[in-house]
Structures are given as structure tokens and as C-alpha cells.
C-alpha positions as CSV (number, residue, x, y, z in Angstrom):
1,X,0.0,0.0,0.0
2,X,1.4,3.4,-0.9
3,X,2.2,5.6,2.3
4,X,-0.3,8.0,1.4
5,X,-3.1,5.3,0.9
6,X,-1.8,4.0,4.0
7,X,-2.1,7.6,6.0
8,X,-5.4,8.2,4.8
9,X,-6.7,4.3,5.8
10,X,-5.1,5.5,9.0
11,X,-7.3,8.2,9.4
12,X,-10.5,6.8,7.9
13,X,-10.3,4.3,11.2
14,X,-10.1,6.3,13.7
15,X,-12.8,8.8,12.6
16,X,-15.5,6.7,12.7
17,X,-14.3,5.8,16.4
18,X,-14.4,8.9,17.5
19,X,-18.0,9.8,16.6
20,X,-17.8,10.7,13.2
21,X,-17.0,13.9,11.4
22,X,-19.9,15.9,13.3
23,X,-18.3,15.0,16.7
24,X,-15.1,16.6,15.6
25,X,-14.8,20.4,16.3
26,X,-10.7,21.0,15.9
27,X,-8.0,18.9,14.9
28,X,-4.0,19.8,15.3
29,X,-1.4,18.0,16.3
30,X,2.2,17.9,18.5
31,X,4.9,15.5,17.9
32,X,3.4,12.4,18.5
33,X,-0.4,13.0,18.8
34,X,-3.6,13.9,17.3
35,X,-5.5,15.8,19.4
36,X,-9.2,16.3,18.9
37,X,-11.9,18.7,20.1
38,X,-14.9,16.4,20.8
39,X,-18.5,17.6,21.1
40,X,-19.3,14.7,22.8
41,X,-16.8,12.2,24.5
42,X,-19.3,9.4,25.2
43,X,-19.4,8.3,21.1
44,X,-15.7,7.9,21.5
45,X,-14.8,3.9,20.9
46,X,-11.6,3.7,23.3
47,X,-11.1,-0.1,23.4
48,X,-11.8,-0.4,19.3
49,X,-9.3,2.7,18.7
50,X,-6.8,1.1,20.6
51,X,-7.1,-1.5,18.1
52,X,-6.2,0.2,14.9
53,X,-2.6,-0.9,14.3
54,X,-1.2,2.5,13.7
55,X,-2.6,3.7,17.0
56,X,-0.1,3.4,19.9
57,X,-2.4,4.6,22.7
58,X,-4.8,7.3,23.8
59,X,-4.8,9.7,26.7
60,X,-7.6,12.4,27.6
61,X,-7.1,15.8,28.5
62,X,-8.9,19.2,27.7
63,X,-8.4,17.3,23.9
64,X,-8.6,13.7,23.0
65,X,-5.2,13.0,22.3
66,X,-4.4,9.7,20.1
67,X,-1.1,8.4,19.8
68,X,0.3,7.7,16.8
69,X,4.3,8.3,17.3
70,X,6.6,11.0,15.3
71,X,6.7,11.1,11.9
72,X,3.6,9.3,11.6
73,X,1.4,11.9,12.8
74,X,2.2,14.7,10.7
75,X,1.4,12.6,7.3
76,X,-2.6,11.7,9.2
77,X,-3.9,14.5,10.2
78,X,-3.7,16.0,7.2
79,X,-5.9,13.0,6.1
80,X,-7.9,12.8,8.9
81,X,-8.8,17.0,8.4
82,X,-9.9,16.2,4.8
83,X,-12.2,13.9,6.0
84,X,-13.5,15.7,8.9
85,X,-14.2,18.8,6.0
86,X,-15.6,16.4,3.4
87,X,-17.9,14.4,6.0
88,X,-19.1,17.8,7.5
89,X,-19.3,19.5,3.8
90,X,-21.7,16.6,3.0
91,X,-23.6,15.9,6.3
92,X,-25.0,18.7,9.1
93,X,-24.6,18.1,12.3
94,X,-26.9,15.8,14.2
95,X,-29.9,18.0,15.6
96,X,-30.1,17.1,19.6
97,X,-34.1,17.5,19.7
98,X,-34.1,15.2,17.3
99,X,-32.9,12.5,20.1
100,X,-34.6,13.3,23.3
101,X,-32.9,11.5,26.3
102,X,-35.0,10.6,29.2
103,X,-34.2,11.8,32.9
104,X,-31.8,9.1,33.8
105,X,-29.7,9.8,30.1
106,X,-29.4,13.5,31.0
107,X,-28.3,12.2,34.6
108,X,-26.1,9.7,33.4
109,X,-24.3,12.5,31.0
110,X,-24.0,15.5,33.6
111,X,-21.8,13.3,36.1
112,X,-19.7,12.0,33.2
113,X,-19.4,15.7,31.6
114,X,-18.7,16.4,36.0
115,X,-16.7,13.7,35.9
116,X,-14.3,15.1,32.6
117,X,-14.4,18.0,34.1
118,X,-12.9,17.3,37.5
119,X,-10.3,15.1,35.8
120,X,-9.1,18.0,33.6
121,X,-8.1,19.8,36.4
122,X,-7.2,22.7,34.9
123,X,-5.9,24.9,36.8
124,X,-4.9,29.0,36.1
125,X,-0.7,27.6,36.4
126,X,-1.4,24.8,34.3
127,X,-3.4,26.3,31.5
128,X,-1.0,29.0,31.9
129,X,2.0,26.4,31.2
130,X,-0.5,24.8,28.0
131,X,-0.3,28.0,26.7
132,X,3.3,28.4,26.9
133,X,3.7,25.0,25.4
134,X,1.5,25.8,22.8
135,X,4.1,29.0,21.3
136,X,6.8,26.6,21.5
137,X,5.7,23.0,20.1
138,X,5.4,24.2,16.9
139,X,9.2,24.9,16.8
140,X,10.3,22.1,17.8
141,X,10.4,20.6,13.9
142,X,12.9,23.3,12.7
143,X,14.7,23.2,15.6
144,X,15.3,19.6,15.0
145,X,15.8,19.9,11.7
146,X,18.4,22.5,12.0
147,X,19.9,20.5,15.1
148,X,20.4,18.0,12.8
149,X,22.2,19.7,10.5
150,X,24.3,21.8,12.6
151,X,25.7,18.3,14.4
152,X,26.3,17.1,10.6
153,X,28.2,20.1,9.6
154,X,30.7,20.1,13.2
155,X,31.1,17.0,11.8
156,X,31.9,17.4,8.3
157,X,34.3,20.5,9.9
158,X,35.9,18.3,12.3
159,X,37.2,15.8,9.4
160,X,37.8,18.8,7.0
161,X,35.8,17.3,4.8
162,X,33.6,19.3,2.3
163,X,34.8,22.7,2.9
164,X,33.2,24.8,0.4
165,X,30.1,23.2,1.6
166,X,30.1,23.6,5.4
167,X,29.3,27.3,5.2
168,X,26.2,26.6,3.7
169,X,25.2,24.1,6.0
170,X,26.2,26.4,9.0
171,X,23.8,29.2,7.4
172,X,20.7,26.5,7.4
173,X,22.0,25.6,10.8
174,X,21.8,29.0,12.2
175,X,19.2,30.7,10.0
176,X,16.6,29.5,12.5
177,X,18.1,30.3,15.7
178,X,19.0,33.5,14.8
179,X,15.3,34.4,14.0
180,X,13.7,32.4,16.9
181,X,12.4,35.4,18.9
182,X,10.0,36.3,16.1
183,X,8.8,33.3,15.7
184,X,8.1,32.9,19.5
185,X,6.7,36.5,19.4
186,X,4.3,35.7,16.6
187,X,3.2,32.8,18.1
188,X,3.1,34.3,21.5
189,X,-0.1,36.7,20.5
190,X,-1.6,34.3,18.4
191,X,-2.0,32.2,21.7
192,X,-2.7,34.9,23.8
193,X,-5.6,36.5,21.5
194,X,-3.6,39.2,19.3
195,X,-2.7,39.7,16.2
196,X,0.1,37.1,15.5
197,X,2.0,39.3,12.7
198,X,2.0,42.0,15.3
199,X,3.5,40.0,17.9
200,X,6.3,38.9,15.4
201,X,6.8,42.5,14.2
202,X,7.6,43.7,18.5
203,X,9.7,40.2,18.9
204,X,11.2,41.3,15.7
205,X,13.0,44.2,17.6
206,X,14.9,42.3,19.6
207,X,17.1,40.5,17.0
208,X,17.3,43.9,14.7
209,X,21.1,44.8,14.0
210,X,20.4,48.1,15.0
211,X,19.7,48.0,18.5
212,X,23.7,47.7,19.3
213,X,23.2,51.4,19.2
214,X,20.8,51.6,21.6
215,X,21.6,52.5,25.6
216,X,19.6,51.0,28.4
217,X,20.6,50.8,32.0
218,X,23.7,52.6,31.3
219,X,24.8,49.2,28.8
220,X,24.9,49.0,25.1
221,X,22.5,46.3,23.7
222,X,23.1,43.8,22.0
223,X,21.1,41.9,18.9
224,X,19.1,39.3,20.6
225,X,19.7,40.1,24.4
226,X,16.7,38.5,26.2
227,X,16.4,36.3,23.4
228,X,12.8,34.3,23.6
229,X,12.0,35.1,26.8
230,X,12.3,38.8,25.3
231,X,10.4,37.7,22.6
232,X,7.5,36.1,24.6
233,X,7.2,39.1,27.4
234,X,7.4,41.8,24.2
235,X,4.2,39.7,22.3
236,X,2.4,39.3,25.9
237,X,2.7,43.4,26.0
238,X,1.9,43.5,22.8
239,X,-1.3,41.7,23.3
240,X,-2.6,43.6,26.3
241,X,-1.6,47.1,24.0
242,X,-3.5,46.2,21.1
243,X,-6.7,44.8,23.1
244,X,-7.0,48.1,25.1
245,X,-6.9,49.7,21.8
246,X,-9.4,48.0,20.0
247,X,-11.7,48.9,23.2
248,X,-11.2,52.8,23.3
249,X,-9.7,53.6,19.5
250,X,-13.0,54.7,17.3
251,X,-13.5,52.1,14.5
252,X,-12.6,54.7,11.8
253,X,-9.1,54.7,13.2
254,X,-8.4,51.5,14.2
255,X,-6.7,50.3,10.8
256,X,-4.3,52.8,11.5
257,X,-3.7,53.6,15.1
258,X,-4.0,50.4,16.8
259,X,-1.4,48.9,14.9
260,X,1.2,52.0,15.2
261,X,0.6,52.5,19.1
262,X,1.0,48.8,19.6
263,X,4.6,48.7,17.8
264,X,5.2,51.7,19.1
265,X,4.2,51.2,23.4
266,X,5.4,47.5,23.2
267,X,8.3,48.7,21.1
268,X,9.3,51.1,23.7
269,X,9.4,49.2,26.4
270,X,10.8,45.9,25.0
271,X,13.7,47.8,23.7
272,X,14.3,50.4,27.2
273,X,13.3,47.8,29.8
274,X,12.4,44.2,28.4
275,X,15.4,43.4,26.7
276,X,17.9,44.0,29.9
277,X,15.6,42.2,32.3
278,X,15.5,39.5,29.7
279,X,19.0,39.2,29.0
280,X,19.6,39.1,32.7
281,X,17.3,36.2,33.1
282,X,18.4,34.1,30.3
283,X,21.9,34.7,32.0
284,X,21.1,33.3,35.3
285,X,19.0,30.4,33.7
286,X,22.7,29.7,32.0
287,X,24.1,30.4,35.1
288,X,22.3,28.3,37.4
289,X,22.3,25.6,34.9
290,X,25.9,25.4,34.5
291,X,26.5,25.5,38.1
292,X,24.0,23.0,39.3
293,X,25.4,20.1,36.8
294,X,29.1,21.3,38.2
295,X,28.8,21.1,41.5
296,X,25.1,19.0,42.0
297,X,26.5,16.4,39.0
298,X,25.0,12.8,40.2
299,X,22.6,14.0,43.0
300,X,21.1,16.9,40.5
301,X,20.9,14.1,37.4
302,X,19.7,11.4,40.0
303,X,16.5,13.9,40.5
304,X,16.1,15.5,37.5
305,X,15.9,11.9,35.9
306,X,13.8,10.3,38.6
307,X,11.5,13.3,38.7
308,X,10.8,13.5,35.6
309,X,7.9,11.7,34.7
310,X,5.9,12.7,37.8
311,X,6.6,15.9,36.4
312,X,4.8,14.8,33.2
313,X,2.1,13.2,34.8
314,X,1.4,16.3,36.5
315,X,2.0,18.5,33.2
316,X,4.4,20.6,35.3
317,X,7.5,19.9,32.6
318,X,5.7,22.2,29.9
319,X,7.5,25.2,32.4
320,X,11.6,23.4,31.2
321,X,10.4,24.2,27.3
322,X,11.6,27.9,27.7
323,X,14.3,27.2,29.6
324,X,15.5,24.3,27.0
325,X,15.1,26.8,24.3
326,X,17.2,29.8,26.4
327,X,19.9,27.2,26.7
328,X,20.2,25.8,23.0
329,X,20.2,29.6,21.9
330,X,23.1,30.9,24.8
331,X,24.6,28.0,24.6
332,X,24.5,26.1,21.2
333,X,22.4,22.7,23.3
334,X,20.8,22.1,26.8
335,X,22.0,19.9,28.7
336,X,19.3,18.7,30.7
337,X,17.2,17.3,28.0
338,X,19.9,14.1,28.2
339,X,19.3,13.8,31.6
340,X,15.9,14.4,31.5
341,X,15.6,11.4,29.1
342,X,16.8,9.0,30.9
343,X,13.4,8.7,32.5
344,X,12.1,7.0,29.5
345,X,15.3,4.7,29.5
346,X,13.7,3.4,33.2
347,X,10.6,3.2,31.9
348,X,11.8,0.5,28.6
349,X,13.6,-1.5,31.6
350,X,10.8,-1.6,34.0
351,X,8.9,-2.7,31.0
352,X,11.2,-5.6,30.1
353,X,11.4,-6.9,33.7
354,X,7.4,-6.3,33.9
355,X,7.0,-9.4,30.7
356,X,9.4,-11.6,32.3
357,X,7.9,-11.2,35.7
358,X,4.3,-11.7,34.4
359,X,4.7,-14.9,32.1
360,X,1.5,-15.6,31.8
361,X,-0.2,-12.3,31.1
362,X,-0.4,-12.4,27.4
363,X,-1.8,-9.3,27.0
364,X,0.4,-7.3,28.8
365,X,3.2,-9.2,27.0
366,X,1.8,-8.2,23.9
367,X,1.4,-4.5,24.8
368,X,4.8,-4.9,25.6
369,X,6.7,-5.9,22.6
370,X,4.9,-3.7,20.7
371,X,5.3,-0.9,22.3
372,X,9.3,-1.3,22.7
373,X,10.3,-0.2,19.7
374,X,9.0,3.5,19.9
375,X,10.1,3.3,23.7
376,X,13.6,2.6,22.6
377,X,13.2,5.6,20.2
378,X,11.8,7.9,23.1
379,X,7.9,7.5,22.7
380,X,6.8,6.6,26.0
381,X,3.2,6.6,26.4
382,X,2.2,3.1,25.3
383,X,4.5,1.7,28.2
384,X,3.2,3.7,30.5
385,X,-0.5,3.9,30.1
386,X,-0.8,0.3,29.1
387,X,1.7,-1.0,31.4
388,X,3.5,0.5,34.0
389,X,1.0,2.8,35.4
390,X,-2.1,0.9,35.7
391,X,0.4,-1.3,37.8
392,X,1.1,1.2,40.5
393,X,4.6,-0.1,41.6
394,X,6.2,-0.5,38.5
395,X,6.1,3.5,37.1
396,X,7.6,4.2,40.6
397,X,10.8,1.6,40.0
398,X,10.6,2.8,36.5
399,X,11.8,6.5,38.1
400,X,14.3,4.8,40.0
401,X,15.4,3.5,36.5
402,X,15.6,7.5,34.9
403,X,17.2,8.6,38.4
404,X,20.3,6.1,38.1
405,X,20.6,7.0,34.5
406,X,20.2,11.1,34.5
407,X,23.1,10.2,38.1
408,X,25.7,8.6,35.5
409,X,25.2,11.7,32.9
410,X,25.1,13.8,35.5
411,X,28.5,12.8,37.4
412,X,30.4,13.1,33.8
413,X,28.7,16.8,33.4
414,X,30.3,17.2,36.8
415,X,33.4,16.2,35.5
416,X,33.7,18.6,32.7
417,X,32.2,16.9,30.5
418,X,29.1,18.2,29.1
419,X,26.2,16.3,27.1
420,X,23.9,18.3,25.6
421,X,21.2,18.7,22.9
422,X,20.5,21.0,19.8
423,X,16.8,20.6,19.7
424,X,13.9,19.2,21.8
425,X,11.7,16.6,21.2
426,X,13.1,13.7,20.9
427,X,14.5,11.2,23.2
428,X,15.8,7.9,23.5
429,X,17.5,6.5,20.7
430,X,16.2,9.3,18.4
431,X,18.4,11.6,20.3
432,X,21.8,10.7,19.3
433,X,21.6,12.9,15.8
434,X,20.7,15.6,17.9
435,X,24.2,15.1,20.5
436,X,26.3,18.0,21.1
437,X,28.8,18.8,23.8
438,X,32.3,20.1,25.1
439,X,34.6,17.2,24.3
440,X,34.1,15.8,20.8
441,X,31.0,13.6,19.4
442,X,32.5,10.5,20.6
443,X,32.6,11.5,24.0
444,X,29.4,12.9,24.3
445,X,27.4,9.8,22.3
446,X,29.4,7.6,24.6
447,X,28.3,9.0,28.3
448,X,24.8,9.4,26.9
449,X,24.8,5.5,25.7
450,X,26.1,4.7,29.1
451,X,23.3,6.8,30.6
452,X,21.1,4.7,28.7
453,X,22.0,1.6,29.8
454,X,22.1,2.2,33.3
455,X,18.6,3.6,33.1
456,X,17.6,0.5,31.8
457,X,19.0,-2.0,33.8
458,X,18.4,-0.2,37.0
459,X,14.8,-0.1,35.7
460,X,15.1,-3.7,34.9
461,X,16.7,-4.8,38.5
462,X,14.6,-1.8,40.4
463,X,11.1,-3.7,38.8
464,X,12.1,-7.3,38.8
465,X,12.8,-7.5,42.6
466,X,10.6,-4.9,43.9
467,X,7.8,-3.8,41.6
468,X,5.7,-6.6,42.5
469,X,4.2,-7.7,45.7
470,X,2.6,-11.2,46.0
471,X,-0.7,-9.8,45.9
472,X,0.1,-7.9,42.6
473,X,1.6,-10.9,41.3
474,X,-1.3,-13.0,41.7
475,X,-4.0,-10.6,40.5
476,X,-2.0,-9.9,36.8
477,X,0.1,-13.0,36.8
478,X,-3.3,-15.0,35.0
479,X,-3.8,-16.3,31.7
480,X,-7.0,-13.5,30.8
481,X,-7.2,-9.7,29.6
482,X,-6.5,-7.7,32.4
483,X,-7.4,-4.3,33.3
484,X,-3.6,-3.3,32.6
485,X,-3.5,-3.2,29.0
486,X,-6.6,-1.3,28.5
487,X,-6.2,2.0,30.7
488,X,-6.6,5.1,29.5
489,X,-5.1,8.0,30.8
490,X,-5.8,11.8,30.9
491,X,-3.3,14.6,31.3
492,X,-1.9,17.0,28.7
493,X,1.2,16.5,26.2
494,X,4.1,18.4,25.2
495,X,8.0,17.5,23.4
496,X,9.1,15.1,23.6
497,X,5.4,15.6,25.5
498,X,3.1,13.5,28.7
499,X,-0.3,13.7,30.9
500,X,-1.3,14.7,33.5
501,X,-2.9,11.8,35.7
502,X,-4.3,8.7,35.0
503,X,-7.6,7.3,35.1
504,X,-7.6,5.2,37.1
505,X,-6.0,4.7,40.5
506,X,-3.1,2.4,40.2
507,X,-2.9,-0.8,41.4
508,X,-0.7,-2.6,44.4
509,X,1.2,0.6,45.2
């Protein structure tokens, strides 16, 4: 079948499964998931979508996230939007009167919607940190992309090879990071309610040639001081600028005022106030950063690895995408994203210990092996919602498995040797294009292969002698479909991406 058939067959399965194309009110994507506004969550076919080979789990949030792995999901929903327009264009939507429910229905339908609602919890912070993740997700492909390419071209540099080339390749390398704050400032107010281009054209400022000229605080600036977190607080201004003046500017005027006084106010202050504070934070994230890995080395990876995915389930790790971003644009990588991905190595070995130790389970076996491959590669939602989590004991020896891993990349950092990344997103395997540090390639794939490994046989040793008790043993340890392999969680993504909490209480904690 040609991929494209095959993307489209994709999609064509799970619409149906989620209600049809009337259920569907917005569709867009992150790395790994398709994320769907549903009018109503009770026509959605969990245990049948789980099904569909392509689908490697689901997980509900404010959207009805499927997960479908990277790569994969940016060639379906393209498919899946055409047919959510054609199967709207050619049916309206289904008319409620038409299908009165009686008193129990409506019952039964306000304490799930209650129920949703209450398992969202979304609070202020963490629709705050959404929104945050939201400007900066949609980077992440061209900030892999030119990761990748900048690690080939140190590379081709290294070995001399391909001179005349190498400039090139350091131009599409740096093209990118050079412009980043008005990419983050356009999609700042677009998130925020403003006008997108306007928020670009503020951000803009901040990375224009001429500021150098410019005094503030008794300093010169520089071109791109303050850098995205410039570029974010400028757009935010920005926002709250135009929205007053669309309130108090007569309509006749708008087209022209609004517009100018926004630049112009936002412009102001980004360039005499934002700009230094900016800078002087992106410094001290630097800073800090530098100086926790050198002197915190093992204990600082040890809880940055094993915290990690709590972190996720709690959707608190949205607030390390800035501070990733700050880092790979002082510093050329950040190095906790390496550390911070060893929690999915100690999720792959909890996994492995979790089939030998449950021999008899064949469906958790067979959620297992397939969901290995994209854990070794970094996507670690299958494992967790259809294995370790449901089990209770084994996600916490799984963190033990990510602290012992981010403690071995985090005693070499202390060392001197730092292991960093040029983009965010990826993890696991899928990483090691991405590698950058202060000692040569070799050095730096080497610690974060040994990081690996450690994660996953401490997660491995960690599960296999104490993620089970007798009573969990005997309860999963059964020849029948247990409740394991078909949990589904809820809790919001990001990138590399992870939810929030799962839904339902674990077992044999």
C-alpha cells in the first residue's frame, strides 16, 4: 500500500471511532499526537481505537489526544482533516431535539461531563504552562531539523571534509536560531488572542542589527539580548496594547492607530526595559544551569531523571520548554534534556522486567513488545498507560530506572564533560543525531549511551525485585485480559510531550 493510501486508511479508522466527522470540532497536532476537540466524549470507541494498528495509545485531557508516534502523525492528520471537512461539507450536524434522552440519560451525562471536568483539572498555572507549550511546540520541527544539521556540519568540519560546503550548511544551521524570537513573538499573540503578525513584528526588535546602538541601564544592547523570553514578554505586552486599543480607539481609526501605538508602546518598552531584564534572566538560567550540573553532578541528574515523569504526569514539565530553548540559543544545546531522558530509558527496563515477571499475562506481554520499539526511540506513552502505570509499583521503580541514568550523565557533566542537545523533542534512541557537547561527538554519544544503559537495567533490576508484591503478582500474573493493557489516561502533552494523571487509581502501590 502506498504511504499515502496508508495515511489516509489511518485516518479513515479512527474517525468513525471517535464519533464521526460531526463529533469533531478542531484537529491539530504535536509531535506524536492527534489531538481532537470532541462535542461529545461518550461516542468515543476507546477499546476499538486502541485497536487500529497504527494507534499506539490514547490519553484524555482538555483534547482527546491519540497516539500515533513522530513522523507518523504529521502525514494523518492532514488526512484525517480532509475527512473531517468532506464528512461535514456533506452531512449537518446531528440535531439534539431530534434524540430526546429521558431523565436518567441526562443524569447519566451531567456526572460524566462532571466527571471530565474534574479530571481536567485545569488549573490558572497549568493552563498557563498549555499556553506556553503551545508558542513553543510548533518549533520544535525546525529546531530539529536544523539540530540535525548543525551536528552534521561540526562533523563534516571536524574531518575537513567538504569545505566549500560547510558554510552553507552552517547558514541553514543557524538561519533558524537567529530568528527564533520572532517566531516565539508571533506565536506568543496568536495564543494569547492578538494579532500574530503584530507580535512577530515587537519580537522582531529584539534580533534587529540596530539595537547595538541603543543604551539602556547605562549598557549597550546587544542583537538578541533577552532572546525568547524577550520575545515572549514583548508579544504578551503586545497583546494587552492592542486589546486596550481596540476597546477605546473609534472604528474609523483602528486600521491605522492600533497597529502604530502597539509597535510603538510595546516597542518602547521591550527595547528600554524588556530586553535587559531578559537578557539578565536568560543569563542566570545559563548560570544556574551550568552551576547546578558542576557542582550537584549525580545528585542533581539522579532527581532530575527520577523526577521526571511525575513531572509529566502532572503536566508541570511544559514550564523546562523555555528554559531548553534559552539554553540551545546561549549555549548552542541544553544539557538537561539528556538527563531528563533518561526517565524513559527506566521506563523501557521496567517494562522488560514487567513481561518476564508476568509470564502468563499475554496481553500485557503483547502491549509490551509492541510498544518497545517506539520506547527505545523515546515515545513513551504506550508503556506507561498500558503498562506500568495501571500497575502502580512498577512506574515508581521505572523513576528509580531514569534517576540512576540522569546520576551517570550527571557525574560526567560534573566532571567537565558536558552532554547536551541541539533541539527538543526527541528522546531515546532518536536523540543521538541531535548530541552535542564540550569534548568531541564521541565523548558525548558515549556518556549518553552509558546513561542509557544504566537507566535500563536499574529499571530492569529496580522492577524485577521490587515492583511486585505477592498480591500484585497474583492478581496480573493469570492467563486473561486484564485491566492493565486497557487503561486510559488523561493529562496534557508536550515534546518530547506527557499527561497529567491517570484514570484510574493504580494498582498494588
Amino acid at each position: 500500500m502506498a504511504t499515502e493510501d496508508k495515511n489516509r486508511a489511518t485516518a479513515a479508522a479512527i474517525l468513525p471511532l471517535v464519533g464521526g466527522a460531526a463529533n469533531v470540532s478542531s484537529v491539530v497536532h504535536c509531535m506524536t499526537r492527534l489531538r481532537l476537540g470532541l462535542h461529545d466524549r461518550s461516542l468515543v470507541q476507546d477499546e476499538a481505537l486502541k485497536a487500529v494498528p497504527a494507534v499506539m495509545g490514547v490519553v484524555e485531557d482538555d483534547t482527546y489526544q491519540i497516539v500515533l508516534g513522530p513522523g507518523t502523525v504529521a502525514r494523518v492528520t492532514p488526512e484525517f482533516e480532509k475527512l473531517v471537512k468532506e464528512g461535514q461539507e456533506s452531512a449537518p450536524a446531528p440535531d439534539p431535539a431530534a434524540t430526546p434522552l429521558t431523565a436518567e440519560e441526562l443524569a447519566t451525562q451531567g456526572a460524566e461531563m462532571k466527571a471530565a471536568r474534574k479530571a481536567k483539572n485545569a488549573t490558572p498555572f497549568k493552563l498557563f504552562l498549555r499556553k506556553i507549550a503551545n508558542i513553543f511546540v510548533p518549533l520544535i520541527p525546525a529546531l530539529i531539523g536544523c539540530g540535525i544539521i548543525a551536528g552534521l556540519n561540526g562533523l563534516l568540519v571536524n574531518l575537513e571534509w567538504l569545505p566549500s560546503v560547510t558554510p552553507a550548511l552552517a547558514a541553514m544551521a543557524s538561519g533558524f536560531m537567529a530568528l527564533i524570537a520572532v517566531f516565539v513573538g508571533y506565536n506568543t499573540a496568536k495564543e494569547f488572542g492578538g494579532t500574530p503578525i503584530l507580535g512577530g513584528a515587537v519580537a522582531a526588535i529584539i534580533v534587529f542589527p540596530g539595537v547595538a546602538n541603543i543604551e539602556a541601564f547605562g549598557q549597550k544592547l546587544s542583537p538578541g539580548q533577552g532572546g525568547v523570553l524577550g520575545a515572549l514578554g514583548a508579544a504578551v505586552l503586545a497583546v494587552y496594547v492592542e486589546k486596550w486599543c481596540r476597546r477605546w480607539v473609534p472604528e474609523a481609526l483602528d486600521v491605522l492607530v492600533t497597529p502604530t501605538l502597539t509597535v510603538l508602546v510595546s516597542g518602547l518598552v521591550t527595547i528600554f526595559g524588556l530586553m535587559y531584564v531578559a537578557g539578565e534572566v536568560s543569563t542566570a538560567i545559563g548560570t544556574f544551569a551550568d552551576w547546578l550540573l558542576s557542582n550537584g553532578g549525580a545528585g542533581a541528574g539522579l532527581v532530575l531523571g527520577g523526577f521526571f515523569l511525575p513531572l509529566v504526569m502532572l503536566g508541570l514539565h511544559q514550564a523546562l520548554i523555555p528554559i531548553h530553548t534559552t539554553l540551545i540559543e546561549q549555549q548552542g544545546y541544553t544539557v538537561l534534556l539528556p538527563i531528563l531522558a533518561m526517565a524513559g530509558a527506566g521506563q523501557v527496563g521496567a517494562a522488560i522486567a514487567v513481561f518476564f515477571r508476568l509470564p502468563r499475562n499475554e496481553s500485557i506481554r503483547r502491549t509490551i513488545k509492541s510498544a518497545l520499539p517506539a520506547g527505545f526511540l523515546g515515545v513513551g506513552e504506550p508503556l506507561i498507560y498500558g503498562v506500568s502505570l495501571p500497575l502502580g509499583r512498577p512506574f515508581i521503580t521505572a523513576c528509580v530506572g531514569g534517576a540512576f541514568g540522569g546520576a551517570f550523565v550527571g557525574f560526567f557533566n560534573q566532571l567537565g564533560d558536558a552532554v547536551g542537545s541541539t533541539a527538543i523533542g526527541p528522546s531515546g534512541w532518536a536523540l543521538f543525531p541531535l548530541l552535542d557537547g564540550n569534548h568531541g561527538l564521541g565523548a558525548t554519544i558515549a556518556i549518553y549511551a552509558g546513561g542509557l544503559v544504566v537507566g535500563y537495567l536499574a529499571g530492569f533490576v529496580a522492577t524485577y525485585f521490587f515492583g511486585f508484591s505477592k498480591d500484585l503478582l497474583a492478581e496480573f500474573n493469570v492467563s486473561q485480559e486484564p485491566a492493565a493493557s486497557t487503561v486510559t489516561a488523561t493529562g496534557p502533552a508536550t515534546v518530547g510531550a506527557g499527561p497529567e494523571a491517570p484514570a484510574k487509581e493504580p494498582a498494588g502501590v
